[in-house]
C-alpha positions in Angstrom: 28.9 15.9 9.3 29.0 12.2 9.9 30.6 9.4 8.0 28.6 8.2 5.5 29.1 3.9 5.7 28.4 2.4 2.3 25.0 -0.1 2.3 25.4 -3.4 3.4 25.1 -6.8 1.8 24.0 -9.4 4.2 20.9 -9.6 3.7 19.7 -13.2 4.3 16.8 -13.4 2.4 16.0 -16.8 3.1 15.9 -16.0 7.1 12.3 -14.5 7.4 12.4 -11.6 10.5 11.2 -13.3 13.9 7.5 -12.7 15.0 6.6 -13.0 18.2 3.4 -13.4 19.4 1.8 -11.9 16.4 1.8 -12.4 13.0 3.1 -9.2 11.4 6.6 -8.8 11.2 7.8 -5.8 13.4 4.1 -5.4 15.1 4.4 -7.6 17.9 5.1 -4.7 20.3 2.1 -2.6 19.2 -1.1 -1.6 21.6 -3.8 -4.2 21.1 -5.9 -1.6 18.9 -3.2 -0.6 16.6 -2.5 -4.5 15.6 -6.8 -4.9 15.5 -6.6 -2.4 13.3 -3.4 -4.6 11.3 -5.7 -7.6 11.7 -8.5 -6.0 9.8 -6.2 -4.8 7.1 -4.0 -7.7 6.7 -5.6 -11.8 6.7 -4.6 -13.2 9.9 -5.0 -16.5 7.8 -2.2 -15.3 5.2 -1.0 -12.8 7.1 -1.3 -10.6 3.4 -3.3 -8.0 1.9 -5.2 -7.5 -1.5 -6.0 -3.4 -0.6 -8.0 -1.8 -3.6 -5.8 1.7 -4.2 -8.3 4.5 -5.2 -6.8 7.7 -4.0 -5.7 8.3 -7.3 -8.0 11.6 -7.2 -6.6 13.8 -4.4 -3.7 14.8 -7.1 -5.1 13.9 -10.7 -8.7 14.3 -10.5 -11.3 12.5 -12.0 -8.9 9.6 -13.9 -10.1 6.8 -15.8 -11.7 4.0 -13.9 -12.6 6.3 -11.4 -15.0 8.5 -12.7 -17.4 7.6 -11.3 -16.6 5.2 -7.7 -20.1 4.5 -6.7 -20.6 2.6 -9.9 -17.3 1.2 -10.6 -15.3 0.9 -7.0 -18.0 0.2 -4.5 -19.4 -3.3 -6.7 -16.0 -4.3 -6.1 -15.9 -4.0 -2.3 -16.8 -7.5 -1.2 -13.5 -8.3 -3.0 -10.7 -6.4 -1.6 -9.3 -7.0 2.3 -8.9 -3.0 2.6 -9.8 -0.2 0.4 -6.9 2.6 0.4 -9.4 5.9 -0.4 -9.8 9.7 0.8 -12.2 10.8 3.1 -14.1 13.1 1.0 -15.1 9.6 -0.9 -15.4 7.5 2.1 -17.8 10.6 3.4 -19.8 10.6 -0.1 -19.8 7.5 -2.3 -18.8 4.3 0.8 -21.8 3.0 1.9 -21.6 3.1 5.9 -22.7 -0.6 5.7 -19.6 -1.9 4.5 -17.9 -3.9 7.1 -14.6 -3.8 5.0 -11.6 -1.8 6.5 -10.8 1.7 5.3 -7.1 3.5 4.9 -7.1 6.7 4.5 -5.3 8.9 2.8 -3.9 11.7 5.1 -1.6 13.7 3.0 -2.3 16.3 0.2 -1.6 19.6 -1.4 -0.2 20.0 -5.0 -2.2 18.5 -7.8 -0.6 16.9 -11.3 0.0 21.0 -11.9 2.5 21.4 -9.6 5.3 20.1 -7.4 4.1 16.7 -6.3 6.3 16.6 -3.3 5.2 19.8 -1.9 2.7 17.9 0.6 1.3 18.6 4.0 -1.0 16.5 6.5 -4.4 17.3 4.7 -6.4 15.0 7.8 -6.6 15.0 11.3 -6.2 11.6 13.2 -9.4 12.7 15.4 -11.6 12.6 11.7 -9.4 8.7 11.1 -10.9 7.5 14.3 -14.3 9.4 13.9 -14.4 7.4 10.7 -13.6 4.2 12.4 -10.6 3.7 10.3 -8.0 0.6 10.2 -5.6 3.0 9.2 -3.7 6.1 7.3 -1.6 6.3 4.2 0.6 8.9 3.6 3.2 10.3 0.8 7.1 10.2 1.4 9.5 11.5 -0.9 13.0 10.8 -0.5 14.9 12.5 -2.8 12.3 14.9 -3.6 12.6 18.3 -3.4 10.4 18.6 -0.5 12.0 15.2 1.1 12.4 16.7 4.5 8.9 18.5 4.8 7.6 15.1 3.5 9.3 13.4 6.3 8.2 15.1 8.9 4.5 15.1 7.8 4.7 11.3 8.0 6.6 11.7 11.7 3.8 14.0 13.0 1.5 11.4 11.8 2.6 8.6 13.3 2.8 10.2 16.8 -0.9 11.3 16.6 -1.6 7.7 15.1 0.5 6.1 18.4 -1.8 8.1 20.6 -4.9 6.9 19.0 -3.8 3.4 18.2 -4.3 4.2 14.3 -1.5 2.5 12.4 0.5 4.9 9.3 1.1 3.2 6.0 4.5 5.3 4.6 3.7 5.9 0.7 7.5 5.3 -1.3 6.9 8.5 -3.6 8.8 8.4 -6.5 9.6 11.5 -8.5 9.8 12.0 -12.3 14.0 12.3 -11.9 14.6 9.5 -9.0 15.7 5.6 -9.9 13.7 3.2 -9.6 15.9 0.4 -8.3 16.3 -1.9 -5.6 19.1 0.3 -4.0 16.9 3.2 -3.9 14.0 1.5 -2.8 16.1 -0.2 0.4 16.8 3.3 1.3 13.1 4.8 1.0 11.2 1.8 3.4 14.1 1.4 5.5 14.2 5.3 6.3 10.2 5.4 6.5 10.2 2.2 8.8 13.2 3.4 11.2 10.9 6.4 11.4 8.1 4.8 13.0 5.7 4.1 10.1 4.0 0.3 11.2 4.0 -0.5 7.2 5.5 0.6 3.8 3.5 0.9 0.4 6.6 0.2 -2.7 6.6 -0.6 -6.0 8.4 -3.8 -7.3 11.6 -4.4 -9.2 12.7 -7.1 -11.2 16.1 -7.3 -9.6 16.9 -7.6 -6.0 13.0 -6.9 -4.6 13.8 -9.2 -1.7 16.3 -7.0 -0.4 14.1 -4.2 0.1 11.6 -6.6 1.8 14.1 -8.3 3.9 16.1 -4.7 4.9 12.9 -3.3 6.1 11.4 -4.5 9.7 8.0 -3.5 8.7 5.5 -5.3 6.1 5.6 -3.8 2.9 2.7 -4.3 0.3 3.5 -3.6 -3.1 1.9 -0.6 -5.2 0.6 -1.4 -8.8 1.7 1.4 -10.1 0.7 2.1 -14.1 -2.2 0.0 -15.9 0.2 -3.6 -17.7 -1.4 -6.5 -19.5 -3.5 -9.2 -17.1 -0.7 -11.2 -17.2 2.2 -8.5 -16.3 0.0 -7.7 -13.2 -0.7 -10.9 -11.9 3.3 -12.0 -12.0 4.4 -8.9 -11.0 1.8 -9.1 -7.7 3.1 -13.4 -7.5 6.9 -12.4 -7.4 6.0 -9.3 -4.7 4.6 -11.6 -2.5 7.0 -14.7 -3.0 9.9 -12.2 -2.4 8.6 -11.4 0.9 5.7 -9.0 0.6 2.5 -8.7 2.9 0.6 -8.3 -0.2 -0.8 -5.7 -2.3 -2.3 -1.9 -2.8 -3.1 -1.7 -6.7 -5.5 0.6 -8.2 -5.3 0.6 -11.8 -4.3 -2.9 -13.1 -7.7 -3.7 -10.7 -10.6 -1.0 -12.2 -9.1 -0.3 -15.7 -9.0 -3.8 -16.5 -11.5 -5.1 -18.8 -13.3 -6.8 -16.5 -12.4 -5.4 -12.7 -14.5 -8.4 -10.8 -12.7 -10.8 -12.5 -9.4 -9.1 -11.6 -9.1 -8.7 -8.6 -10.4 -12.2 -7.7 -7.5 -13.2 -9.4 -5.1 -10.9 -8.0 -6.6 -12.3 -4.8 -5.9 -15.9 -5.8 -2.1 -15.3 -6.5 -1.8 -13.6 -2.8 -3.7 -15.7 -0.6 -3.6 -18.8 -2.1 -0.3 -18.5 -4.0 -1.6 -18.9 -7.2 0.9 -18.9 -10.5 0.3 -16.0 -12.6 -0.7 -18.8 -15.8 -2.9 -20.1 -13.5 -4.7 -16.6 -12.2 -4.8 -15.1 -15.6 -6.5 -18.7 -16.6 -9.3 -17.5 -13.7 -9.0 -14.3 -14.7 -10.0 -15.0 -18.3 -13.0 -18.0 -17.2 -14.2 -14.9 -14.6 -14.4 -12.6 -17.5 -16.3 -14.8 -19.8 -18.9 -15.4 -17.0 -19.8 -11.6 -17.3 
């Protein structure tokens, strides 16, 4: 068995990752389609993402805010840069007309009933292209019971999506008994990017967040994890993105707010524009008024 080194502390932060010739970090070597396809997802203006999460289904069903998509999801297309879904909604509810860029979620199996880890690859990268994808997202559970299985799902993935230029969003899965810390979080993207994924979907921590973005090669766009006040969200999207984030997937601090327009065009505002969170939930709260 190997030595196992203990985890390194040179960080350097403040010394952004070199980009040449493209804007992403660590997708300047990419075909020309796979980084059209990054270009769709992520503003080559900002070089960030505001992607609308609503995959919540493929494990837990029908939950609140997403009852019913094609009355509360698809009014907020013309909002988001990307909209993270499955294909059984892109399929039924996404009107073929929308020019906005779809992720797709690729990996499935257990629901809220069972072992959440125990996933397979529940898409073929043939249907991602057939659906004229930007991408695929897909689950990865280190430290999970099924961590290895998990792995190589997101492996197999990647070399079907480097055949077909479609790039792989690995999915930081974190299980009811795992940390949620910086440390464990450097070791999650850095594992999934070292393995080939072109981008990482994380959640955010209060302490040391800019160590997991500047230890992993790849953009990383934060997750939004459980519904928090307006005003939770907005600074906890603000700090992602000014500790070195490509921007955001959030679901549920976007569609079960109060008013989901006005949300998300605030969310927006603090990752394109750099908006303080007083500021956003000031737009947030004029937005709402408005109806």
């Amino acid at each position: 068995m190997p030595e196992i080194d203990t985890e390194g502390e040179r960080y350097q932060a403040d010394k952004p990752q070199a980009r040449p010739g493209f804007y992403l970090k660590g997708c300047h070597q990419l075909d020309w389609g796979m980084k059209n396809r990054l270009a769709r997802t992520f503003s080559p203006a900002t070089g960030r993402t505001v992607m609308l999460a609503i995959d919540h289904g493929y494990f837990q069903g029908p939950t609140t805010g997403l009852e019913r998509v094609d009355l509360s999801i698809v009014p907020l297309l013309p909002y988001c840069d990307a909209l993270f879904c499955t294909r059984g909604i892109l399929r039924s509810v996404i009107p073929a007309e929308s020019t906005k860029p779809m992720v797709l979620r690729a990996s499935g199996g257990p629901s809220i009933l069972k072992e959440l880890s125990d996933e397979q690859i529940a898409m073929d990268m043939e249907d991602a292209v057939r659906l004229n994808a930007a991408g695929v997202g897909i689950q990865v559970f280190i430290g999970g019971e099924f961590e290895t299985r998990s792995i190589h799902n997101m492996t197999k993935l990647v070399d079907a999506g480097l055949r077909y230029g479609m790039p792989v969003m690995g999915v930081t899965a974190v299980g009811k008994d795992m940390v949620r810390n910086a440390q464990y979080f450097r070791l999650a993207c850095r594992m999934i990017a070292e393995l080939g994924a072109q981008y990482v979907k994380t959640y955010f921590v209060e302490d040391g967040f800019e160590t997991v973005t500047a230890s992993c090669p790849v953009p990383i766009v934060m997750a939004g994890g459980k519904k928090l006040p307006e005003l939770d969200a907005l600074t906890m999207a603000y700090n992602a993105v000014q500790q070195g984030a490509a921007g955001v997937d959030m679901g549920r601090n976007i569609f079960q707010a109060d008013a989901p327009k006005a949300m998300i065009a605030a969310v927006s505002a603090v990752v394109h524009q750099d908006l303080k969170p007083a500021e956003a939930l000031d737009m947030y709260n004029s937005l709402k008024s408005q109806g």
